[in-house]
Steps between C-alpha positions, in 0.01 A plus 500: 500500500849366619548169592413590845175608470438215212547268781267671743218510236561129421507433856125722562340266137583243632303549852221662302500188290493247831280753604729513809506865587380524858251808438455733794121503710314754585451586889275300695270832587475531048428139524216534737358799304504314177326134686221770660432725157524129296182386681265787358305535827715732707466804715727774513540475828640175465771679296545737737582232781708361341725797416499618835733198603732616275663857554646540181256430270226710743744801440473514128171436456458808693728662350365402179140606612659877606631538160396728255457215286193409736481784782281730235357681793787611663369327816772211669343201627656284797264210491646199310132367382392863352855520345431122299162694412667778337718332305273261352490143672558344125828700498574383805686208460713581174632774764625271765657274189654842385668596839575164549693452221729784612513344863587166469820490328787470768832491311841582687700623216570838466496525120200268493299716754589798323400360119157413697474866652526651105299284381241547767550902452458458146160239462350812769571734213374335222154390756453826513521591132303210372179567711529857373497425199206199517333842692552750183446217259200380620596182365581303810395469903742706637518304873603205284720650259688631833520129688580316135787748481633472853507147431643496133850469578431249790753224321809708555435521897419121470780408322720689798321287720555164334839542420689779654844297506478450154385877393807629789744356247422704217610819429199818501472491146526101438212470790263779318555247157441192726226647659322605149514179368311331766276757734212492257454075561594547837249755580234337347583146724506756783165618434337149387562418853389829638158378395527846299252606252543371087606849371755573793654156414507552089664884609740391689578271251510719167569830634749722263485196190309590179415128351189306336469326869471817648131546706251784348541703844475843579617502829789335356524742183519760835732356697743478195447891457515599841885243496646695216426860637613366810851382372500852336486688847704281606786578265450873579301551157130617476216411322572686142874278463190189433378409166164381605368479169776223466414302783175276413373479897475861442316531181245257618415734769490800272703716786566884419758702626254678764395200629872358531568834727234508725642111584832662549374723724306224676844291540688832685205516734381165586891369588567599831116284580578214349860446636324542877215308390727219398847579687672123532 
């Protein structure tokens, strides 16, 4: 780091440390969802009326319900209370936290907005590889592998959010060191106060670190996998440039090259769905 940066990350310990990071809420129509499903006794009806206040988040869940994630029998659905039913009313609400998260950030700079636009493009990507592979595993629920991953890399959008004069300062490259340091705590807050389930808090907040504190997960051992071959297609390399036997997420999920393709091929396909599913 220059001394710069150095100054920014003593400036972000020391508000983690106070604790005096103003971390972003979700939407009132999330919040209502979450005090409804919290009760136990709940209709989805009483979902449903509550989504239909709300334009947005109405539109992706049926969008979400037409997919071909959900949509198995090729028939579209219009009705906002058989599209909860199709999804799964238990997956209901990590949905609306997913899409949230992409929705609520409002930040004016231009460098800012576009660091949150890859980094939104890029979590889609590696969703989509880590509930493939919890799929050809076997080894983890694939609905929750997808939400855990959308929301891995949650810290980096909150960090934007909490302190986008700070991060505007920097330099790309200082603000991708900045932001390494600290998204992993951050995202974890962010989720504490989400009211989001243990394992999506302990991802968010060991995600891509191999350590004796690190949680015996396999969502998390897939999420790590589904990261590094997303980097990979990223760079413009392919699946043989990685050493999986190298990379411990990857033994622990005893992954083969066949497997590895087919989630390559489920990455090309699924792209365009997710990015209209979840367009910000």
């Amino acid at each position: 780091m220059n001394a710069l940066s150095e100054a920014v990350a003593d400036e972000i310990r020391s508000k983690l440390n106070a604790d005096n990071l103003k971390l972003p809420s979700l939407p009132d129509t999330v919040i209502k969802v979450q005090q409804l499903m919290s009760k136990g006794d709940y209709a989805v009806a009483e979902i449903s009326n509550i989504l239909i206040r709300d334009a947005s988040f109405a539109a992706v869940v049926l969008s979400m319900a037409n997919s071909v994630r959900f949509n198995t029998s090729g028939k579209d659905i219009r009705n906002l209370t058989m599209a909860i039913q199709r999804i799964g009313a238990d997956h209901i609400l990590k949905l609306l936290i997913g899409v949230a998260s992409k929705l609520f950030l409002n930040v004016k700079n231009p460098e800012l907005r576009a660091c949150l636009k890859g980094n939104h493009e890029h979590v889609l990507m590696v969703s989509a590889a880590a509930e493939q592979l919890a799929i050809s595993t076997g080894m983890a629920h694939p609905g929750d592998t997808f939400l855990a991953a959308l929301l891995h890399d949650q810290g980096k959008d909150a960090l934007v959010s909490c302190i986008p004069d700070e991060l505007a300062r920097l330099d790309e490259a200082e603000r991708m060191i900045v932001c390494d340091e600290f998204h992993r705590e951050m995202g974890a807050r962010l989720l504490h106060k989400w009211q989001l389930p243990a394992e999506f808090i302990m991802i968010a907040q060991h995600h891509g670190i191999e350590s004796p504190e690190r949680p015996n997960l396999t969502m998390l051992d897939c999420i790590d996998v589904a990261e590094l071959i997303a980097h990979k297609l990223e760079d413009g390399g392919s699946a043989d440039d990685i050493d999986f036997e190298a990379h411990a997420p990857s033994r622990r999920l005893r992954l083969n090259q066949t497997q590895i393709t087919g989630i390559i091929i489920d990455i090309e396909d699924r792209g365009e769905e997710l990015q209209q599913t979840f367009a910000t």
